[in-house]
C-alpha positions, 0 to 999 in steps of 0.5 A: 437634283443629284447635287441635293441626293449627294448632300443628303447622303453625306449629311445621313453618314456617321463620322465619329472619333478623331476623324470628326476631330479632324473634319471640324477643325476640333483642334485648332479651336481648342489650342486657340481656346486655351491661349485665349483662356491663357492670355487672359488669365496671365493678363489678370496675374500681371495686373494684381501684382501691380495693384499695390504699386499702383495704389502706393504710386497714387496715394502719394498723388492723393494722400489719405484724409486723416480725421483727427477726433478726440477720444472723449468725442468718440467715447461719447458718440459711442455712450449716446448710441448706445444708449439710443438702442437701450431706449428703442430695446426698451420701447419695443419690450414694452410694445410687445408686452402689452400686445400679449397682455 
């Protein structure tokens, strides 16, 4: 029973400041905290910096498609889709006019 009042009565006791710090092992958790933190970011440094050598290292494996199409084949995609969206604008104008009417 006295082993349950000890307990209590230490458990009731105030500790603050860097004893606490110290008590709890406050700082070791922050240095291994900040090397963690430290490791990882150093980790994502180095993988960026080797991004593009690695993408230039595999667009030799796997070259790029080139899509070779005529300019007149793009000029008149462009020319029909645009006149597709004149037509819908059109459409959608005269739609709502005559709602309102």
């Amino acid at each position: 029973m006295s082993g349950w009042i000890f307990f209590a009565e230490t458990a009731t006791k105030a500790v603050s400041g860097f004893r606490n710090i110290k008590e709890q092992n406050g700082v070791n958790i922050s240095i291994t905290g900040m090397l963690i933190v430290f490791v990882v970011l150093s980790l994502i440094s180095v993988l960026l910096t080797a991004l593009p050598h690695v993408v230039a290292k595999l667009d030799e494996i796997f070259p790029p498609v080139q899509h070779h199409t005529p300019l007149e084949a793009r000029a008149s995609s462009n020319n029909e889709e645009e006149t597709a969206l004149a037509a819908i604008g059109f459409v959608l104008h005269t739609q709502v006019a005559q709602t309102r009417d």
